[in-house]
N, C-alpha and C positions, 0 to 999 in steps of 0.2 A: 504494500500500500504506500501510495506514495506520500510525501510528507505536506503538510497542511501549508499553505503561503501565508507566509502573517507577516513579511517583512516588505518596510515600504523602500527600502533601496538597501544593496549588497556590495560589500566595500572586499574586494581581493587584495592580501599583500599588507600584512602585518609586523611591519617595523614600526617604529615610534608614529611617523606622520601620519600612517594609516588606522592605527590605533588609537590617537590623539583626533583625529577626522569622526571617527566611529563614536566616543565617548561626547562628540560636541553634539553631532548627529542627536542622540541616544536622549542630550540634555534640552534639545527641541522637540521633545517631542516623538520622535519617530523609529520605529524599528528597523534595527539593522542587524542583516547575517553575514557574520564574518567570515572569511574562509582564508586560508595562504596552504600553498602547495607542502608545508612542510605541517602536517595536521597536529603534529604535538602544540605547535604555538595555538590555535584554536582553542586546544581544551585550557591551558596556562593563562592565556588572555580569558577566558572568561571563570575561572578561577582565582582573578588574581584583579585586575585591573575592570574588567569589566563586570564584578560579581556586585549583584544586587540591581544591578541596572536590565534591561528589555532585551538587550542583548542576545539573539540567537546565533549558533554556530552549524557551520557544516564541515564534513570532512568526504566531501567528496562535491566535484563540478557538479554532477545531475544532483547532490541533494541543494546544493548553495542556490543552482539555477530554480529549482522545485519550491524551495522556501522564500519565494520572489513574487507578488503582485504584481498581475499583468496591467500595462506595460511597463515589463520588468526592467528595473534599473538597477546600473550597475558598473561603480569604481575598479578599474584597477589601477592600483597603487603600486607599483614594479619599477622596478630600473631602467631606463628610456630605453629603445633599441628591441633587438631580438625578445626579447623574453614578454615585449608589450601584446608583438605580433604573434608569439606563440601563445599564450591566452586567449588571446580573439580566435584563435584557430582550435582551441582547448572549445571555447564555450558556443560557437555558432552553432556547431550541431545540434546542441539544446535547444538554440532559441527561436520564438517564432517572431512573424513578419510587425514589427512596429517595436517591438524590443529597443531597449537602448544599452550601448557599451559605452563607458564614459573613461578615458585616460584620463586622469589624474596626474600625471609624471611627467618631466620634464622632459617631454619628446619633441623630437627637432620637430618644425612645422609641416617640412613637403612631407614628411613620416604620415603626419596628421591628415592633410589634404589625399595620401593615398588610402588609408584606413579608410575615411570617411567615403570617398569615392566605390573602394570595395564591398564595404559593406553595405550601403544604400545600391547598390546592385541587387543584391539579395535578400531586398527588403527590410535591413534591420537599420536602425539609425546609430550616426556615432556623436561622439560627443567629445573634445579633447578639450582639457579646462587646467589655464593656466592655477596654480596654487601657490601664495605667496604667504610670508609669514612665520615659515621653519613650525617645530612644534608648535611652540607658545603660542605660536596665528591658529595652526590645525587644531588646538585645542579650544581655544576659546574666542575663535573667529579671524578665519585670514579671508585675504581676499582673493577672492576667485574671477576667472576669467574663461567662461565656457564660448567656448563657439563650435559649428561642425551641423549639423544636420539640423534646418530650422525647426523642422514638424516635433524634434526635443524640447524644444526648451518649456513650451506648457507643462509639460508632464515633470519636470525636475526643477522650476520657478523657484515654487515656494521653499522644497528643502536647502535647495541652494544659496538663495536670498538670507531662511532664518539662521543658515549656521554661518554665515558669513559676518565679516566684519562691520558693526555700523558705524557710520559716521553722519551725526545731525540727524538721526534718526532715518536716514536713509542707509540702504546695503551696500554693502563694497563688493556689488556681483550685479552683472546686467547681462542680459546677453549681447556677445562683440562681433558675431559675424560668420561666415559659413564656413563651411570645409575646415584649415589648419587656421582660421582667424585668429581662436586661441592660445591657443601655443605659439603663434607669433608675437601676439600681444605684451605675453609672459616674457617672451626672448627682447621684445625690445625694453621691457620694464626691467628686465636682466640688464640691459646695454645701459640702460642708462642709471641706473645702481652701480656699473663700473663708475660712472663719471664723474655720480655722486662722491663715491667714495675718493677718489682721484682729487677732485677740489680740496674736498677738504682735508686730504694727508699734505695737498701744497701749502694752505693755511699753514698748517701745522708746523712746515717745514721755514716759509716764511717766519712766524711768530718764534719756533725753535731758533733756528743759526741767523737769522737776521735780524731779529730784534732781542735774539740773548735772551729769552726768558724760560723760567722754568716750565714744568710739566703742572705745575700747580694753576701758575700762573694763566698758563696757555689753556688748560680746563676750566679756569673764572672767565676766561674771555669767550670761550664757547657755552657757558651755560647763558652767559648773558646775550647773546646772539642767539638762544632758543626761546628767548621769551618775543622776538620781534619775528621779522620775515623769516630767519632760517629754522624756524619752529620744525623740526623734524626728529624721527627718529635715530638718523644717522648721527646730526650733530648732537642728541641728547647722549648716545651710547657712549661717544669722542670722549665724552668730559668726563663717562665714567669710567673709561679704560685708561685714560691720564692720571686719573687722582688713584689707579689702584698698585697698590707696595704690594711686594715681594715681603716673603718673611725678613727679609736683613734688612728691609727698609727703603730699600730700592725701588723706585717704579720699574712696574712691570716690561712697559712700552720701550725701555729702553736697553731690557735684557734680548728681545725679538727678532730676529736674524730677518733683514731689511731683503727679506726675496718673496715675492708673494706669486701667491699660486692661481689659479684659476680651472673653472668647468669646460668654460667652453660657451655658454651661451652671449657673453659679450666679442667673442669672438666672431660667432654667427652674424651678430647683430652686422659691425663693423662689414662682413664681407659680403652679407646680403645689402647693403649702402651702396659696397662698388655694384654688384652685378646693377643695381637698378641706376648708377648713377645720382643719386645723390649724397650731399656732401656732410654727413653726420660726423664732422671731425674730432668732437668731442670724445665721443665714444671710442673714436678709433685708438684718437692719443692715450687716451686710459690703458686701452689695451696692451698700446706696445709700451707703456709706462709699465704696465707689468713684468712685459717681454727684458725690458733693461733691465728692469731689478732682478731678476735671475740671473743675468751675468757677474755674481754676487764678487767671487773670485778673479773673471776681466779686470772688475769697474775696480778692484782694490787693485792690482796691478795698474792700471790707468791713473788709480790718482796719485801715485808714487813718480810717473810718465810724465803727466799732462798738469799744467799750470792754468789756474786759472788768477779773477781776481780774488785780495784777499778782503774779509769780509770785516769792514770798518764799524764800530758801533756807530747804532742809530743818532744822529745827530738833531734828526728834525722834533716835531711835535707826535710824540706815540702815542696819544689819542687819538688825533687826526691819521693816523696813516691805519692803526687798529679801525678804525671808522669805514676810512679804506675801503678797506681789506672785506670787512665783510660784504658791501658794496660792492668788491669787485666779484666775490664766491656769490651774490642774489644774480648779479648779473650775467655770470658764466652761466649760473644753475638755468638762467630764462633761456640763453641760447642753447644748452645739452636736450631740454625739451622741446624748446622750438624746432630742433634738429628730429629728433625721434618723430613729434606728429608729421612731419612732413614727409618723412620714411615712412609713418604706415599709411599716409596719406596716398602717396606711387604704392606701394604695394596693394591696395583697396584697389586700384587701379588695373596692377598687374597681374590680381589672381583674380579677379569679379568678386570681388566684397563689398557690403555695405555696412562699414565701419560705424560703430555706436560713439564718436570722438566725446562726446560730453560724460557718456557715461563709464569711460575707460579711464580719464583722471577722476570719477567720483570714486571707483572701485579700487583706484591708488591712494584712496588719501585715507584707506584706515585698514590694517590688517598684512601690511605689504613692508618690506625694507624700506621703501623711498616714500611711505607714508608721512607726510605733511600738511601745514595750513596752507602751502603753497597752493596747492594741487585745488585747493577750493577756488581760486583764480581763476585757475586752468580752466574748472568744472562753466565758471560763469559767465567764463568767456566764451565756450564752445554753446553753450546752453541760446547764449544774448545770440550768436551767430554760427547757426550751426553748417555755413560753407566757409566757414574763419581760413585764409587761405595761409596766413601764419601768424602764432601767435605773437609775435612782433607789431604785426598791423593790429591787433585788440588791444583799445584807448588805457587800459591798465598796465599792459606791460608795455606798452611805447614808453609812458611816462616812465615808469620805474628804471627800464634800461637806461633815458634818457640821462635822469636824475643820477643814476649812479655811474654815467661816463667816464665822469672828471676822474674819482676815486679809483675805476676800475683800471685806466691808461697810467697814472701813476706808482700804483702795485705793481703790475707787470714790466712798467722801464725801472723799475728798483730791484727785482729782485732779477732783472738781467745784467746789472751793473752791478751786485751783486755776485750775478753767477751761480745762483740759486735756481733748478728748474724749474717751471712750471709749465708742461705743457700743457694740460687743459685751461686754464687759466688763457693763456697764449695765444690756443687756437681758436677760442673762443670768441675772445679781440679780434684776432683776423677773420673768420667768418663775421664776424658782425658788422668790418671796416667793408669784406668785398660784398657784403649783402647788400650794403645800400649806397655801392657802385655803380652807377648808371653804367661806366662804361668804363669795363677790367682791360689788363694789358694782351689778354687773349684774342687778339687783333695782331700783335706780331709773331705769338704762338702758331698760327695759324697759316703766316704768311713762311715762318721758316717750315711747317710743315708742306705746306705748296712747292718751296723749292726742292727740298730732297725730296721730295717723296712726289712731288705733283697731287696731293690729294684734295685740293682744292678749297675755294672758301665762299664766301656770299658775301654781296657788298653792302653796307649801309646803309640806309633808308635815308632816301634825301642825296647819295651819292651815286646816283645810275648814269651811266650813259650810254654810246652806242655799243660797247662793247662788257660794260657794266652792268648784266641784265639782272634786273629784281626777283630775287628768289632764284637764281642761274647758278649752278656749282661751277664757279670760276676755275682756271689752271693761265698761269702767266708764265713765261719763258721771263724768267728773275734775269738770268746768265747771259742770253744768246746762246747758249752751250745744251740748253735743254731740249730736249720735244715739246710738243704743242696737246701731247696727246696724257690727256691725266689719269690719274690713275681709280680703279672703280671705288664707288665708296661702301664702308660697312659699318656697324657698327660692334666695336671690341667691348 
C-alpha cells in the first residue's frame, strides 16, 4: 500500500542549508518530507534536529515522491553539476505531467535553461531558485530567487514568499523570469558580492597603510558608515571581524594569509559580460583582485624587486578625506550595480526573459550577503520607472553620484600617489568618466584597426560625403601600400 501524501513540498539533500530550509519551511506552517540519498541522515535529522516538528521522512525516491501533494513539489538541494542532473533523472520516472523539480543549488545558469527546457518537454515543470543567505538566511529567511517554468510559480508562491526573507513587510522572493532566469540572477548577485566585498577591503587598505590607523580605529569608522548610506551587511560584518583578538590579543585580520579564494560564480559573472559585451568592470576587477592575491609568494618576491612610492603620513584634514572615502565606496557601490542591471538587462535580451528589475533588488535587500538600505533605492527607482534604462539616469542616484564626485576623484589620485591599489574603486571612476562621454577615443581604435587589418568603420553623423556613406562599412587605403578590398566583418 502505498504511503499517504500529506506533504506540501519535498526538500532532497540534507547538509546544513537543506536542513536549515526544511526547519524554516516546517516553522511556516507546512509539511515537508525529507529525503538524501545516504538514508541514515533521514532517520538522525528527524531524530535529532527535526524531532517534534511535522516533519516527515523517506528513505527511498518512490516513497519521498509518494508522500508529495499533487502538484508535487520539490527541492533539490545537491552540489551544482552532475549529481543535480542525476536526481532529475533518479525522480522523472515517478513523476506525472504538471509536477515541479525545483534546484535549489548553485547551478551554473545554461545548466538551468537546459533542465528546464528538458523537462517541460515531458510535461513536468522546472524551477531553478537562486538561495542567498548561507545557513542563518536558510534558517530563518534568505532570499530566494526562482525563475524557470512560469505555469510554477502559482503553485510554490506562497511557500516560497512565507519562508523567505522580509523586508518592510514585503518578501525577499518574487518571481524573476523563465528558463535559467534564476540562477543567473543569483550568479550576478554573486558578481556583485565580489565587488562589494573588493570596495570595501580597499577602504580598509586605504584607512590601514595610508592613513596609519589601527584595526580599532578602522572598525569605528565602519560602524559609523553603517548607520548612513553604507547600511549593509557586508560593512556591519567588516567592523566585527576588525575588532575581533586572537587569544594573545592580537587581531585576528591581521594573523590571515592575504590570498583569497573563490567558487567560481563571480567568475561567470565577469565572463558572461565579455560574451554579451558589456562593460561590468567592476566585477571583473574584483575578480582578478583575487586572481593577484594568490600570487601570494610572486607578489612577496616582487616587492623585495619593485619600488614603489613611499607612503608619507596623512598631512591633510582626516575627517574630510575619511568623508571621502566613504563617498567614494557609495559611489563605486552605484556604479558595481548600475553595471550588473544593465548585464541582466542584454541578457533578458539575449535569452527571451522578462526580467522582474524592481522586484530583484526588493529580494536583495533582506536575506542575501549584499543585503542593504541601498537596495530600497534601487527597489524605487525601478518600481517609479520600470524601463529605467540605467540606474545613473534615476533623479536619486544622478544626485548622489553627483554629490559624491568631488570626494570620490580625490580618494583615488591619493591612494595612486600613494601607491596603494584600488582597482574597483578605479575602475569605477573610469567607467563613470567614459559613461558620460559623448565621444571616447574609439575613433582612432578603429581607424588603426582599418589599417592593418582593413576591417573597416562608419562615419559620423553630420560627417558624410560622397565617398562617406551613412551607415557604409568604410575601408580607406591609410598607406597607398594597401588594397581597397576590406576585410568581412564578424563579431568576436
Amino acid at each position: 500500500m502505498a504511503p499517504e501524501a500529506v506533504a506540501d513540498i519535498g526538500l532532497i539533500g540534507l547538509a546544513v542549508m537543506g536542513q536549515n530550509l526544511i526547519l524554516n519551511m516546517n516553522d511556516k506552517g507546512y509539511t515537508v518530507c525529507a529525503y538524501n540519498r545516504t538514508t541514515s541522515k533521514v532517520d538522525d535529522f528527524l531524530n535529532n534536529e527535526a524531532k517534534g516538528t511535522k516533519v516527515v521522512g523517506a528513505h527511498s525516491v518512490e516513497e519521498f515522491v509518494a508522500k508529495l501533494k499533487r502538484p508535487r513539489k520539490m527541492i533539490i538541494l545537491v552540489k551544482a553539476g552532475p549529481a543535480v542532473d542525476a536526481f532529475i533523472d533518479t525522480l522523472t520516472p515517478h513523476l506525472e505531467k504538471g509536477d515541479i523539480i525545483i534546484d535549489g543549488g548553485n547551478s551554473h545558469y545554461p545548466d538551468s535553461i537546459r533542465r528546464c527546457e528538458a523537462l517541460e518537454k515531458k510535461g513536468l515543470l522546472f524551477v531553478g531558485s537562486g538561495v542567498s543567505g548561507g545557513e542563518e538566511g536558510a534558517r530563518h529567511g534568505p532570499s530566494l530567487m526562482p525563475g524557470g517554468s512560469d505555469a510554477a510559480w502559482p503553485h510554490i508562491k506562497e511557500i516560497f514568499q512565507k519562508t523567505a526573507a522580509q523586508s518592510d513587510g514585503e518578501p525577499c522572493c518574487d518571481w524573476v523570469g523563465q528558463t535559467g532566469a534564476g540562477h543567473y540572477v543569483k550568479m550576478v548577485h554573486n558578481g556583485i558580492e565580489y565587488g562589494d566585498m573588493q570596495l570595501i577591503s580597499e577602504a580598509y587598505d586605504i584607512l590601514r597603510r595610508g592613513m596609519r590607523l589601527s584595526n580599532d580605529e578602522i572598525a569605528d569608522i565602519f560602524e559609523t558608515w553603517n548607520k548612513g548610506v553604507l547600511d549593509s551587511f557586508l560593512i556591519e560584518i567588516t567592523y566585527t571581524v576588525l575588532r575581533y583578538k586572537d587569544t594573545d590579543g592580537e587581531s585576528m585580520v591581521d594573523k590571515i594569509l592575504d590570498s583569497a579564494g573563490q567558487k567560481g560564480t563571480g567568475k561567470w559573472t565577469a565572463i558572461n559580460a565579455l560574451d554579451l559585451g558589456q562593460p561590468v568592470t567592476l566585477i571583473g576587477e574584483a575578480v582578478f583582485a583575487r586572481c593577484l592575491s594568490s600570487l601570494k609568494e610572486e607578489r612577496t618576491r616582487a616587492s623585495k624587486k619593485i619600488n614603489g612610492p613611499s607612503i608619507k603620513p596623512f598631512e591633510g584634514n582626516k575627517q574630510q578625506f575619511i568623508a571621502d572615502l566613504e563617498q567614494a565606496l557609495y559611489a563605486s557601490k552605484i556604479v558595481s550595480y548600475a553595471q550588473g542591471f544593465m548585464l541582466m538587462r542584454e541578457a533578458a535580451k539575449e535569452y527571451n526573459w522578462t526580467l522582474n528589475n524592481p522586484s530583484i533588488a526588493l529580494m536583495w535587500r533582506g536575506g542575501c550577503i549584499i543585503r542593504s538600505v541601498f537596495l530600497k533605492d534601487i527597489t524605487n527607482a525601478f518600481r517609479k520607472n520600470p524601463e529605467l534604462e540605467n540606474l545613473l539616469f534615476d533623479d536619486f542616484f544622478n544626485k548622489a553620484i553627483h554629490d559624491a564626485q568631488e570626494g570620490w576623484r580625490r580618494v583615488v589620485a591619493q591612494a595612486i600617489l600613494w601607491g596603494v591599489p584600488t582597482p574597483a574603486h578605479s575602475t569605477a571612476l573610469a567607467f563613470f568618466d567614459g559613461y558620460r562621454t559623448e565621444r571616447l577615443p574609439a575613433n582612432i581604435l578603429q581607424a588603426q584597426r582599418d589599417l592593418f587589418g582593413a576591417h573597416t568603420f562608419k562615419v559620423l553623423p553630420g560627417k558624410e560625403n560622397d565617398h562617406l556613406k551613412a551607415g557604409a562599412d568604410i575601408h580607406i587605403n591609410w598607406t597607398g601600400r594597401g588594397g581597397n578590398v576590406s576585410a568581412s566583418t564578424y563579431t568576436a
